[in-house]
N, CA and C atoms as an extended XYZ file, in Angstrom:
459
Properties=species:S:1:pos:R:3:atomname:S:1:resname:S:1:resid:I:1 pbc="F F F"
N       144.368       60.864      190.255 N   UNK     1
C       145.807       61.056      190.245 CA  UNK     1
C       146.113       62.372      190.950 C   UNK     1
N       147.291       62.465      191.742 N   UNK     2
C       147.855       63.353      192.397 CA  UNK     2
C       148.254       64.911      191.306 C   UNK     2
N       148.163       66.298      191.972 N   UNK     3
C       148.609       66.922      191.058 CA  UNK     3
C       150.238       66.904      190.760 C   UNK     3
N       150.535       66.662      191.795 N   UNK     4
C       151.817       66.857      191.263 CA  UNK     4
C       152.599       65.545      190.423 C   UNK     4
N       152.004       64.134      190.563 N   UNK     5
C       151.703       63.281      189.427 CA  UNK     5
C       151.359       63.768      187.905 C   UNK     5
N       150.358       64.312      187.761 N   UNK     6
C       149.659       65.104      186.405 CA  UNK     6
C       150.877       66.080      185.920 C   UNK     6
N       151.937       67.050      187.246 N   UNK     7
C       152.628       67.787      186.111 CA  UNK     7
C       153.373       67.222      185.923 C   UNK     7
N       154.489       66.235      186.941 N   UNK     8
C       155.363       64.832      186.607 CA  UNK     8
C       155.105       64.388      185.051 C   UNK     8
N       153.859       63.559      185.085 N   UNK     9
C       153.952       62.953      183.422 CA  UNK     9
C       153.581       64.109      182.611 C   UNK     9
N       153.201       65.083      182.521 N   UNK    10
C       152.841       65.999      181.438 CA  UNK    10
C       154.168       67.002      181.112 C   UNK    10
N       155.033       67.171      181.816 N   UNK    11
C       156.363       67.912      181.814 CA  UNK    11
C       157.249       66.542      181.162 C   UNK    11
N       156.994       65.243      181.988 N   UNK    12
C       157.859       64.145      180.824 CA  UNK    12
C       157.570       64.228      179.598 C   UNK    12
N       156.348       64.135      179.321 N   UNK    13
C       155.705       64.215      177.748 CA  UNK    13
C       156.329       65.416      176.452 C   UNK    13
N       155.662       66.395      177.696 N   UNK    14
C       156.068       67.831      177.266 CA  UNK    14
C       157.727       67.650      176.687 C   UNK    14
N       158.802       67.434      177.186 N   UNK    15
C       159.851       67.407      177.068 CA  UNK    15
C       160.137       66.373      175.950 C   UNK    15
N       159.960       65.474      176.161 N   UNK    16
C       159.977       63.805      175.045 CA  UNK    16
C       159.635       64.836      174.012 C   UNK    16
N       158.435       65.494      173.430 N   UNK    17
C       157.759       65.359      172.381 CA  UNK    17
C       158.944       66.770      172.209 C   UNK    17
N       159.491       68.197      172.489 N   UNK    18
C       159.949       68.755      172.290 CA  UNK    18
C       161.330       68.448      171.738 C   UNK    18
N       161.845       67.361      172.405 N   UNK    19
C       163.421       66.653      171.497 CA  UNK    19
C       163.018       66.426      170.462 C   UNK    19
N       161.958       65.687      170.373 N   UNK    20
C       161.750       64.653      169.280 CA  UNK    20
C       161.211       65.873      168.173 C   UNK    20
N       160.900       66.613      168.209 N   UNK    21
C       160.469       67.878      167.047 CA  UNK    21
C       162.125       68.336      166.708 C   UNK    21
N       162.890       68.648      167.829 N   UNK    22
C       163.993       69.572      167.390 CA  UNK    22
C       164.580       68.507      166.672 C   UNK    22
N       164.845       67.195      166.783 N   UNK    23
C       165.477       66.440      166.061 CA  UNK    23
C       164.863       65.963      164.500 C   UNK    23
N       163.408       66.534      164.692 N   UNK    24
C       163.384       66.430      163.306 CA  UNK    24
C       163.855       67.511      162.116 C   UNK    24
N       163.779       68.501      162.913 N   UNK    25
C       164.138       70.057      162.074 CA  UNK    25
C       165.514       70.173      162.197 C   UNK    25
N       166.330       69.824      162.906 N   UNK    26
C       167.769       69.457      162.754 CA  UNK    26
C       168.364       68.416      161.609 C   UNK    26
N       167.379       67.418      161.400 N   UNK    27
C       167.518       66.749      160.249 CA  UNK    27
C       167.033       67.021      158.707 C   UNK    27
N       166.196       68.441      158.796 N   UNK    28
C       165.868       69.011      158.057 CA  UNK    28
C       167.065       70.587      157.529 C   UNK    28
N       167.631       70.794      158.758 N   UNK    29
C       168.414       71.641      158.228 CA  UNK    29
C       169.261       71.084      157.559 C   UNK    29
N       170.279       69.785      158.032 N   UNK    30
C       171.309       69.178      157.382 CA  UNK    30
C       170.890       68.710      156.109 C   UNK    30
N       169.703       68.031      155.706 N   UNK    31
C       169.314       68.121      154.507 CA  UNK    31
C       169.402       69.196      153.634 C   UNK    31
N       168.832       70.070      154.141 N   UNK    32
C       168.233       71.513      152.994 CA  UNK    32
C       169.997       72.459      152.913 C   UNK    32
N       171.005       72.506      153.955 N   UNK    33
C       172.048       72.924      153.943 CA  UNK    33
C       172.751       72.078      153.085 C   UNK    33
N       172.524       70.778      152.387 N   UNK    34
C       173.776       70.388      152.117 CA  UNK    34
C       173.510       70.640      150.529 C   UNK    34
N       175.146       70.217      150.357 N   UNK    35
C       175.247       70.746      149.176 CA  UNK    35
C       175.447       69.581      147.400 C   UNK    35
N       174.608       69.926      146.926 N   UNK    36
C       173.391       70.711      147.134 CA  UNK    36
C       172.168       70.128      147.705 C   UNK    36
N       171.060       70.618      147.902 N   UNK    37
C       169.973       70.517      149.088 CA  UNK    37
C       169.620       69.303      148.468 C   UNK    37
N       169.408       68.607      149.640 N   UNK    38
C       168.724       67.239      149.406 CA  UNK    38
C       167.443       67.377      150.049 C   UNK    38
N       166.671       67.291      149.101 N   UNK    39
C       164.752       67.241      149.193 CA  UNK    39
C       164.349       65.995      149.242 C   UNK    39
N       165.255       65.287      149.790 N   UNK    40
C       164.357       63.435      149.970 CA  UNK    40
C       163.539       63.566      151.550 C   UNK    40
N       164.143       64.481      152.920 N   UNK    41
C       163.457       64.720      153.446 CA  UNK    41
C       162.228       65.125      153.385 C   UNK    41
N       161.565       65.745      152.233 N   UNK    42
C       160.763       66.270      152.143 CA  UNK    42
C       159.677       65.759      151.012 C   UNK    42
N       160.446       64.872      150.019 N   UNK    43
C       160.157       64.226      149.004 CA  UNK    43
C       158.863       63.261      149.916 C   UNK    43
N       159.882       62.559      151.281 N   UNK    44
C       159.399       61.423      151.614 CA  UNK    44
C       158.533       61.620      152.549 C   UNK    44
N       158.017       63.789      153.162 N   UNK    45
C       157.315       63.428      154.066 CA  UNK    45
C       156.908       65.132      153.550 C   UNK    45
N       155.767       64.831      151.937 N   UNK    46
C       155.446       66.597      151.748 CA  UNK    46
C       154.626       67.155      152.850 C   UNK    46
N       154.018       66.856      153.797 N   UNK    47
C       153.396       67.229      154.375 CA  UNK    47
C       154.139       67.636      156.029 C   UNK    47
N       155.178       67.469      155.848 N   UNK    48
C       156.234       68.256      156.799 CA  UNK    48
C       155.997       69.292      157.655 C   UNK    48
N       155.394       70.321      157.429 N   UNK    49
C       154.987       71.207      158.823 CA  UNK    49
C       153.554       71.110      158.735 C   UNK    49
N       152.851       70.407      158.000 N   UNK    50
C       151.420       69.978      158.226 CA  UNK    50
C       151.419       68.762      159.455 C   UNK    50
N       152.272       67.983      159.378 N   UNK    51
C       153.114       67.182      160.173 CA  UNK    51
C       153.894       67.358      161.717 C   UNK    51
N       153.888       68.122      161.606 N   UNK    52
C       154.719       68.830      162.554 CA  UNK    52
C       153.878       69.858      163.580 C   UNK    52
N       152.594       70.130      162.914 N   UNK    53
C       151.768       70.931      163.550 CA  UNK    53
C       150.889       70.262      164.359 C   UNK    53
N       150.533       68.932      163.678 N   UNK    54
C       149.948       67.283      164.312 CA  UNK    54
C       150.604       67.114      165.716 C   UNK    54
N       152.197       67.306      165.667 N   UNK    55
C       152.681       66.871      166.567 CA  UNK    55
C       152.749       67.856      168.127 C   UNK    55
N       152.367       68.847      167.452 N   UNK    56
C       152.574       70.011      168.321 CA  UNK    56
C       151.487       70.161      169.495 C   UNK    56
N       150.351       69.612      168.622 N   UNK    57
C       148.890       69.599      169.124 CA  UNK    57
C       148.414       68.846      171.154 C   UNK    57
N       149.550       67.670      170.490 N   UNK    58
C       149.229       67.220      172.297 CA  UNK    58
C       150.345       67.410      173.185 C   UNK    58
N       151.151       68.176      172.478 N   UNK    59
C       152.354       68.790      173.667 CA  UNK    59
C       151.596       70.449      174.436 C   UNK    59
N       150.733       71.116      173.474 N   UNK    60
C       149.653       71.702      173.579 CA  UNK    60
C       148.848       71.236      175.167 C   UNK    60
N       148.755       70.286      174.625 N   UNK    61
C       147.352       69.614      175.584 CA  UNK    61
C       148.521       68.830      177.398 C   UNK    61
N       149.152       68.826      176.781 N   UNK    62
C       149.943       68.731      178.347 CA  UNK    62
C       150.499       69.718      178.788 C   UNK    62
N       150.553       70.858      177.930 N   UNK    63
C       150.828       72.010      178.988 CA  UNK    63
C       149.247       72.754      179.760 C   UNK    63
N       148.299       72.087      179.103 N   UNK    64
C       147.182       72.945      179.367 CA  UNK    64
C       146.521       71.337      180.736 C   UNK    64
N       146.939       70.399      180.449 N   UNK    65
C       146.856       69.540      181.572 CA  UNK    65
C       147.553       69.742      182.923 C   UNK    65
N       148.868       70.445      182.588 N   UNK    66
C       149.600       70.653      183.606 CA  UNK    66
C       149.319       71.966      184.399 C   UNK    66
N       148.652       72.843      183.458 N   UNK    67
C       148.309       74.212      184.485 CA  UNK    67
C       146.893       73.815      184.814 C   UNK    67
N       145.910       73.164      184.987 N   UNK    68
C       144.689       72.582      185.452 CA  UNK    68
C       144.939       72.174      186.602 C   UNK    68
N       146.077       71.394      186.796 N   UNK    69
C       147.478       70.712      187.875 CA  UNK    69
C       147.129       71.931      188.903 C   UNK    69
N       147.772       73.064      188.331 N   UNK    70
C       148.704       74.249      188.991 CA  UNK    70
C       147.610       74.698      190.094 C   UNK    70
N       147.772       75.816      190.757 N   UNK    71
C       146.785       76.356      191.587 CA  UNK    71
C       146.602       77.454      190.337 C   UNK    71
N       145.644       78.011      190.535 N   UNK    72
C       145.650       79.852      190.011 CA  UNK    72
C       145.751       80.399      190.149 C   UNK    72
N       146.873       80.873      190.796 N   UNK    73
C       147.846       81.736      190.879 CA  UNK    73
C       149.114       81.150      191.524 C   UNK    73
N       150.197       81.586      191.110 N   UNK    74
C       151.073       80.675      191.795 CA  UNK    74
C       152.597       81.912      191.968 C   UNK    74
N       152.864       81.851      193.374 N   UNK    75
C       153.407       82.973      194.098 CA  UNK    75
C       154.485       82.860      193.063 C   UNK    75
N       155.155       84.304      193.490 N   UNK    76
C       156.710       84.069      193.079 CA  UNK    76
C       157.264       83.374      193.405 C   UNK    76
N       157.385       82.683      194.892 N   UNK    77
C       158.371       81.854      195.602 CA  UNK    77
C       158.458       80.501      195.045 C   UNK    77
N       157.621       80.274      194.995 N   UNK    78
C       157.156       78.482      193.905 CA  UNK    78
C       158.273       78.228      193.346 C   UNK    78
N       158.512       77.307      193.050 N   UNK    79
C       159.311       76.979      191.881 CA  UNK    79
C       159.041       76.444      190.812 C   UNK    79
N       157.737       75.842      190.672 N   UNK    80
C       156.632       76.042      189.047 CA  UNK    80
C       156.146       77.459      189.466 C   UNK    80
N       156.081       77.514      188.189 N   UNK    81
C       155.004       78.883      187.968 CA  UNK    81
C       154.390       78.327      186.350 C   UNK    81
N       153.166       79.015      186.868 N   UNK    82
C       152.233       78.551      185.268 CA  UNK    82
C       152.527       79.517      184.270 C   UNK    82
N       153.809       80.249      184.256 N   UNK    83
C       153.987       81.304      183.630 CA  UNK    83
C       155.237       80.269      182.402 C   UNK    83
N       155.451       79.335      183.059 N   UNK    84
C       156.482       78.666      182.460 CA  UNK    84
C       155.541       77.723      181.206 C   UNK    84
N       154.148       77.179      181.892 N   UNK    85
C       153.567       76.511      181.021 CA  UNK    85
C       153.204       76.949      180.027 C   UNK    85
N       152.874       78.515      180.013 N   UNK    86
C       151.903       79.435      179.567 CA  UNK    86
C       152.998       79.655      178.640 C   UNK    86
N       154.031       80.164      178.573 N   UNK    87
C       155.281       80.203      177.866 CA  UNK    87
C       155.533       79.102      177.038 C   UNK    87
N       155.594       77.721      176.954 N   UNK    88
C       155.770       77.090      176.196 CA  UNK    88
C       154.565       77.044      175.110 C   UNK    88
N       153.134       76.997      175.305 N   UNK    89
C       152.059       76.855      175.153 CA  UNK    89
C       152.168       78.016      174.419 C   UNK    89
N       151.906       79.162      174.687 N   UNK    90
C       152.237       80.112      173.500 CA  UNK    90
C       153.031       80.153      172.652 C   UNK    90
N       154.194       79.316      172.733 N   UNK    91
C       155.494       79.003      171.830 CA  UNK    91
C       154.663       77.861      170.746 C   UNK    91
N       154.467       77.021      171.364 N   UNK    92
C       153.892       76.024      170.132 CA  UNK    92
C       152.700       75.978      169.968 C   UNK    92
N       151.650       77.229      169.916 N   UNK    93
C       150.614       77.904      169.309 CA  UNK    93
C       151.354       78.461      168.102 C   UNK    93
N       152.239       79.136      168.812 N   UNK    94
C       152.639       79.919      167.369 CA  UNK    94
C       153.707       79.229      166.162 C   UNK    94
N       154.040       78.124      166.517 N   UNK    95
C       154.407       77.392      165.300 CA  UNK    95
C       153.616       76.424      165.230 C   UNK    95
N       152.392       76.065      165.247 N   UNK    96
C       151.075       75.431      164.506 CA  UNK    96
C       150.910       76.668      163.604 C   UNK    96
N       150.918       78.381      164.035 N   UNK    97
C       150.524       78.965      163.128 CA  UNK    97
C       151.555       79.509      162.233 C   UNK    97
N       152.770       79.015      162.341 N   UNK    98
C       153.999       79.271      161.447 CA  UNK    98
C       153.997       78.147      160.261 C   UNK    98
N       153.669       76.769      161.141 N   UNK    99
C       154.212       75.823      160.298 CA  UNK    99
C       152.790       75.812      158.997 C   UNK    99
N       151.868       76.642      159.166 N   UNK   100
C       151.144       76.363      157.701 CA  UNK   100
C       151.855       77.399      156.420 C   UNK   100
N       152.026       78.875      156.991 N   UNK   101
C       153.113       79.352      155.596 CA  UNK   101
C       154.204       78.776      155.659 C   UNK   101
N       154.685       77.962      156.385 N   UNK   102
C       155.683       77.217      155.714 CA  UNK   102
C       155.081       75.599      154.880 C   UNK   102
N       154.703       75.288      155.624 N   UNK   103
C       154.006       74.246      154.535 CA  UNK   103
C       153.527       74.674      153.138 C   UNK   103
N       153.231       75.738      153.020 N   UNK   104
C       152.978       76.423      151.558 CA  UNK   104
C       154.290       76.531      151.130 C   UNK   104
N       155.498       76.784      151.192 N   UNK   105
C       156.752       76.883      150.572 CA  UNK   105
C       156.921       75.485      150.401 C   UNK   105
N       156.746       74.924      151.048 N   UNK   106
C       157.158       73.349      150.593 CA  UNK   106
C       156.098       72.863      149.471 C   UNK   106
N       154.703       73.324      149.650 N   UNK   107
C       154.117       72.647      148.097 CA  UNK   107
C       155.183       73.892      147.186 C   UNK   107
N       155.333       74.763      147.200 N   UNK   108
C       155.894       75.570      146.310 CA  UNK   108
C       157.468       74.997      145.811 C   UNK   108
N       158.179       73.653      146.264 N   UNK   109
C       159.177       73.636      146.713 CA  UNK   109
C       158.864       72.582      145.669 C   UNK   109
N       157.826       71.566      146.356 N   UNK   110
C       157.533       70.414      145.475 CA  UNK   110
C       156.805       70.259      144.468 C   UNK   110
N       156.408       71.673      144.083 N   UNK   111
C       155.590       71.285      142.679 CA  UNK   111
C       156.741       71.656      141.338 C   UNK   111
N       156.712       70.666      140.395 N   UNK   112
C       157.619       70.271      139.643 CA  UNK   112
C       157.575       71.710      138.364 C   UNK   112
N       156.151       72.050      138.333 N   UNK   113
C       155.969       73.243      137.547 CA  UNK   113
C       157.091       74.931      138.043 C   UNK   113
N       157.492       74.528      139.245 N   UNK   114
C       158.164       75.721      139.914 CA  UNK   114
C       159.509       76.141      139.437 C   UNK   114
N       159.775       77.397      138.949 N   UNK   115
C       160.938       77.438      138.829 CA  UNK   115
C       161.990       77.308      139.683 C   UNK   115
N       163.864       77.071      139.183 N   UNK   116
C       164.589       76.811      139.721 CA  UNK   116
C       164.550       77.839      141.124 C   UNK   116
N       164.597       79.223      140.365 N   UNK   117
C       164.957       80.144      141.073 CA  UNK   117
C       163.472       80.591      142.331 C   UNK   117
N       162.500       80.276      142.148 N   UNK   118
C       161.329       80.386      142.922 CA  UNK   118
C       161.546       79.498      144.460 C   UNK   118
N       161.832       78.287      143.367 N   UNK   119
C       162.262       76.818      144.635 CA  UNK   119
C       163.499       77.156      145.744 C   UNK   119
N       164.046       77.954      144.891 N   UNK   120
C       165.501       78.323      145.677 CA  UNK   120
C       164.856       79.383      147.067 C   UNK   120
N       164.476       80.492      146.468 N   UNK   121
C       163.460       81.334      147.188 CA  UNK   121
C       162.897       80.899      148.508 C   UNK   121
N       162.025       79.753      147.982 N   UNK   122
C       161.622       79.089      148.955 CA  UNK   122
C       162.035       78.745      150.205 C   UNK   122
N       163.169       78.012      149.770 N   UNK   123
C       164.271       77.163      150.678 CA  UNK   123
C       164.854       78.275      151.477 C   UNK   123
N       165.087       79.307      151.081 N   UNK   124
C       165.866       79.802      151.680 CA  UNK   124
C       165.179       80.760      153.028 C   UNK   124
N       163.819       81.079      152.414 N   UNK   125
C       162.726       81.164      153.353 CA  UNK   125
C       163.094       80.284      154.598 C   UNK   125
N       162.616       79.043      154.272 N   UNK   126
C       162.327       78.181      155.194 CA  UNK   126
C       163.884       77.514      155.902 C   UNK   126
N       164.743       77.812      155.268 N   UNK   127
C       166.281       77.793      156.217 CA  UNK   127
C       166.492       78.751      156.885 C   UNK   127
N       165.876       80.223      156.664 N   UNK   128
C       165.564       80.843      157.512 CA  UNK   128
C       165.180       80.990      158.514 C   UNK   128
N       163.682       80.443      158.718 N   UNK   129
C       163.287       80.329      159.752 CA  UNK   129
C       163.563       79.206      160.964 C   UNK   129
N       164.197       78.327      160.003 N   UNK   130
C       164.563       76.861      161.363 CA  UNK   130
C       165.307       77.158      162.427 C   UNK   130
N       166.441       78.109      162.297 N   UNK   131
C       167.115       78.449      163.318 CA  UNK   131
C       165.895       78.864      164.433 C   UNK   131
N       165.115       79.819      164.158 N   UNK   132
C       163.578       80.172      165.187 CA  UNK   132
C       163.513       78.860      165.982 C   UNK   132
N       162.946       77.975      164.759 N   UNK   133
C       161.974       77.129      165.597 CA  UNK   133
C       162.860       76.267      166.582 C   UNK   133
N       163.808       76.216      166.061 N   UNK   134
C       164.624       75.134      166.954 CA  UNK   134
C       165.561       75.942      168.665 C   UNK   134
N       165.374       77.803      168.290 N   UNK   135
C       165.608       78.173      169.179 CA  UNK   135
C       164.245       78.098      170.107 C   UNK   135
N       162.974       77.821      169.754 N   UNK   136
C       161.990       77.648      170.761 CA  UNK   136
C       161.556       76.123      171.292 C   UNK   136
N       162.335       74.985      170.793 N   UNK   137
C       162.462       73.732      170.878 CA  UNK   137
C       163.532       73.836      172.030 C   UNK   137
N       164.747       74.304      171.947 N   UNK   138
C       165.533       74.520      172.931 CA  UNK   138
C       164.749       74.815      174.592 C   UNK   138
N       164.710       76.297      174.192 N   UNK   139
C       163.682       77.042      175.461 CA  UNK   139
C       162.291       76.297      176.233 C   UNK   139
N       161.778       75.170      175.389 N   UNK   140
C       160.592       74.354      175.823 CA  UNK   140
C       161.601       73.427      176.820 C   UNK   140
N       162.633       72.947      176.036 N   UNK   141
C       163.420       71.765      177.001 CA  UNK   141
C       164.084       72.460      178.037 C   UNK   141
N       164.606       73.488      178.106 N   UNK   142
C       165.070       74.116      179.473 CA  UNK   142
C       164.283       74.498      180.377 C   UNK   142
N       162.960       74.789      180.122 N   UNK   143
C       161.904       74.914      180.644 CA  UNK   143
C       160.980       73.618      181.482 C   UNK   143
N       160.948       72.923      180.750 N   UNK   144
C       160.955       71.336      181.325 CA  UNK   144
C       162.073       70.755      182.120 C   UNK   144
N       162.908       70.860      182.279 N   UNK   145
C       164.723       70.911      182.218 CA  UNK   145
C       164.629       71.276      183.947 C   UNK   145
N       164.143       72.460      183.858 N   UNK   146
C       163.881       73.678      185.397 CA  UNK   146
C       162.841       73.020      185.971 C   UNK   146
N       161.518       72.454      185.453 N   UNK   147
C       160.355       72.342      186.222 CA  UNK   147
C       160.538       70.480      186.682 C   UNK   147
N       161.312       69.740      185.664 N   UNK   148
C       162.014       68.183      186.619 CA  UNK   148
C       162.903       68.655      187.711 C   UNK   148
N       164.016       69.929      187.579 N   UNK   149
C       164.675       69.549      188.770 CA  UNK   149
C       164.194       70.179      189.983 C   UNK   149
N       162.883       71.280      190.073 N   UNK   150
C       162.434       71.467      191.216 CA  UNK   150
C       160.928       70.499      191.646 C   UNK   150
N       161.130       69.432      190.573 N   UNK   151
C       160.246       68.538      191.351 CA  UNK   151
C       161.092       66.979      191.740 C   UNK   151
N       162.577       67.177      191.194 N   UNK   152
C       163.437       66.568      191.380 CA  UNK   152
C       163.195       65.202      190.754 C   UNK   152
N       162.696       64.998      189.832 N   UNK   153
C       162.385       63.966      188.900 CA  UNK   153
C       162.886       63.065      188.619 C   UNK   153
Protein backbone atom coordinates (compact mmCIF):
# COMPACT_ATOMS: atom_id res chain seq x y z
CA UNK A 1 0.00 0.00 0.00
CA UNK A 2 0.91 3.53 -0.91
CA UNK A 3 2.09 5.90 1.93
CA UNK A 4 -0.03 8.28 1.49
CA UNK A 5 -2.91 5.48 1.37
CA UNK A 6 -1.61 4.24 5.03
CA UNK A 7 -2.06 8.00 6.38
CA UNK A 8 -5.54 8.33 4.32
CA UNK A 9 -7.03 5.24 6.29
CA UNK A 10 -5.18 5.74 9.58
CA UNK A 11 -6.21 9.62 9.92
CA UNK A 12 -9.96 8.12 8.86
CA UNK A 13 -9.69 5.71 11.73
CA UNK A 14 -7.88 8.07 13.87
CA UNK A 15 -10.77 10.54 13.57
CA UNK A 16 -13.90 7.84 13.58
CA UNK A 17 -12.51 6.41 16.82
CA UNK A 18 -11.91 10.09 18.38
CA UNK A 19 -15.87 11.13 17.81
CA UNK A 20 -16.87 8.05 18.90
CA UNK A 21 -14.90 8.46 22.50
CA UNK A 22 -16.08 12.19 22.77
CA UNK A 23 -19.56 10.98 22.31
CA UNK A 24 -19.26 8.66 24.85
CA UNK A 25 -18.00 11.10 27.63
CA UNK A 26 -20.55 13.59 26.49
CA UNK A 27 -23.06 11.04 27.38
CA UNK A 28 -21.42 10.60 30.50
CA UNK A 29 -21.43 14.14 31.45
CA UNK A 30 -25.25 14.52 30.79
CA UNK A 31 -25.72 11.59 32.93
CA UNK A 32 -23.48 12.45 35.96
CA UNK A 33 -24.79 16.40 35.55
CA UNK A 34 -28.26 15.59 35.79
CA UNK A 35 -30.21 16.07 38.43
CA UNK A 36 -29.80 14.11 40.32
CA UNK A 37 -26.84 12.02 38.77
CA UNK A 38 -27.91 9.17 36.99
CA UNK A 39 -25.32 6.19 37.46
CA UNK A 40 -27.11 3.78 34.97
CA UNK A 41 -24.31 4.88 32.62
CA UNK A 42 -22.06 3.49 34.70
CA UNK A 43 -24.18 0.90 36.49
CA UNK A 44 -24.37 -0.65 32.91
CA UNK A 45 -20.74 -0.26 31.89
CA UNK A 46 -18.43 -0.34 35.58
CA UNK A 47 -15.61 -0.72 33.74
CA UNK A 48 -15.91 2.69 31.92
CA UNK A 49 -12.43 4.15 31.67
CA UNK A 50 -11.03 0.60 31.85
CA UNK A 51 -13.13 0.68 28.68
CA UNK A 52 -12.23 3.55 27.28
CA UNK A 53 -8.54 2.95 27.64
CA UNK A 54 -9.28 -0.42 25.34
CA UNK A 55 -10.48 1.97 22.98
CA UNK A 56 -7.75 4.32 22.98
CA UNK A 57 -5.20 1.58 22.34
CA UNK A 58 -5.64 1.26 18.40
CA UNK A 59 -6.22 4.91 17.74
CA UNK A 60 -2.63 4.69 19.42
CA UNK A 61 -1.58 2.28 16.82
CA UNK A 62 -2.77 4.42 13.80
CA UNK A 63 -1.07 7.27 14.76
CA UNK A 64 2.12 5.27 15.14
CA UNK A 65 1.10 3.55 11.60
CA UNK A 66 0.76 6.83 10.17
CA UNK A 67 4.20 8.32 11.21
CA UNK A 68 6.01 4.92 9.84
CA UNK A 69 3.94 6.50 6.62
CA UNK A 70 5.76 9.90 7.27
CA UNK A 71 9.40 10.51 6.16
CA UNK A 72 11.71 11.39 9.31
CA UNK A 73 11.75 14.41 9.31
CA UNK A 74 9.28 16.39 7.77
CA UNK A 75 10.06 20.17 6.71
CA UNK A 76 8.11 22.99 7.89
CA UNK A 77 6.62 23.56 4.50
CA UNK A 78 4.67 20.11 4.44
CA UNK A 79 1.47 20.20 5.32
CA UNK A 80 1.56 16.85 7.53
CA UNK A 81 3.99 17.10 9.96
CA UNK A 82 4.57 14.10 12.35
CA UNK A 83 4.45 16.62 14.99
CA UNK A 84 0.66 16.50 14.56
CA UNK A 85 0.70 12.63 14.97
CA UNK A 86 3.06 12.79 17.78
CA UNK A 87 0.59 15.27 19.39
CA UNK A 88 -2.35 13.25 19.31
CA UNK A 89 -0.41 10.08 20.37
CA UNK A 90 0.83 11.75 23.37
CA UNK A 91 -2.72 12.99 24.06
CA UNK A 92 -4.17 9.50 24.21
CA UNK A 93 -1.12 8.01 26.07
CA UNK A 94 -2.01 10.19 28.60
CA UNK A 95 -5.60 9.36 29.05
CA UNK A 96 -4.89 5.48 29.03
CA UNK A 97 -2.87 6.86 31.98
CA UNK A 98 -5.70 9.13 33.35
CA UNK A 99 -8.44 6.84 32.67
CA UNK A 100 -7.08 4.18 35.42
CA UNK A 101 -7.39 6.88 38.56
CA UNK A 102 -10.40 7.49 37.24
CA UNK A 103 -11.59 4.10 36.95
CA UNK A 104 -10.73 3.84 40.67
CA UNK A 105 -13.38 6.62 41.49
CA UNK A 106 -15.85 4.75 39.73
CA UNK A 107 -15.23 1.38 41.78
CA UNK A 108 -15.33 3.98 44.63
CA UNK A 109 -18.58 5.32 43.11
CA UNK A 110 -19.97 1.78 42.75
CA UNK A 111 -19.24 0.10 45.75
CA UNK A 112 -22.45 0.11 47.76
CA UNK A 113 -20.33 0.14 51.14
CA UNK A 114 -19.32 3.95 50.12
CA UNK A 115 -20.55 6.74 51.70
CA UNK A 116 -23.04 9.29 50.36
CA UNK A 117 -20.67 12.00 50.77
CA UNK A 118 -17.34 9.99 49.53
CA UNK A 119 -19.51 8.97 46.24
CA UNK A 120 -20.33 12.57 45.83
CA UNK A 121 -16.48 13.35 46.12
CA UNK A 122 -15.93 11.11 43.62
CA UNK A 123 -18.23 12.36 41.00
CA UNK A 124 -17.26 15.44 41.29
CA UNK A 125 -13.63 14.44 40.71
CA UNK A 126 -14.48 12.83 37.69
CA UNK A 127 -16.97 15.79 36.33
CA UNK A 128 -14.08 17.50 36.73
CA UNK A 129 -11.97 16.14 34.69
CA UNK A 130 -14.34 15.40 31.51
CA UNK A 131 -14.29 18.81 30.39
CA UNK A 132 -10.09 17.79 29.85
CA UNK A 133 -10.74 14.85 28.13
CA UNK A 134 -13.22 15.96 25.80
CA UNK A 135 -11.10 19.18 25.25
CA UNK A 136 -8.36 16.64 23.88
CA UNK A 137 -11.07 14.61 21.85
CA UNK A 138 -11.82 17.93 20.22
CA UNK A 139 -8.00 18.83 19.36
CA UNK A 140 -7.44 15.01 17.97
CA UNK A 141 -10.49 15.83 15.49
CA UNK A 142 -9.15 19.18 14.35
CA UNK A 143 -6.05 17.67 13.94
CA UNK A 144 -7.37 14.96 11.68
CA UNK A 145 -9.81 17.73 10.43
CA UNK A 146 -6.25 19.71 9.06
CA UNK A 147 -4.38 16.52 7.94
CA UNK A 148 -7.92 15.30 5.46
CA UNK A 149 -8.01 18.70 4.06
CA UNK A 150 -4.33 18.92 3.01
CA UNK A 151 -4.62 15.54 1.63
CA UNK A 152 -7.98 16.69 0.43
CA UNK A 153 -9.89 13.62 1.41
Amino acid sequence: MDKSKIIETETKELLAGAKQLEERFIQLVEALLSVPPDLGILTDDPLFFDNRSFDCIPLVENCVKALTALPAVTPPPCKIQRSQYNDVKGRLEGLISDFAGLQENINTVLNPATEAVTKTGQLLIITGKIPFIIADMVFMKLECEKIKQAMDL
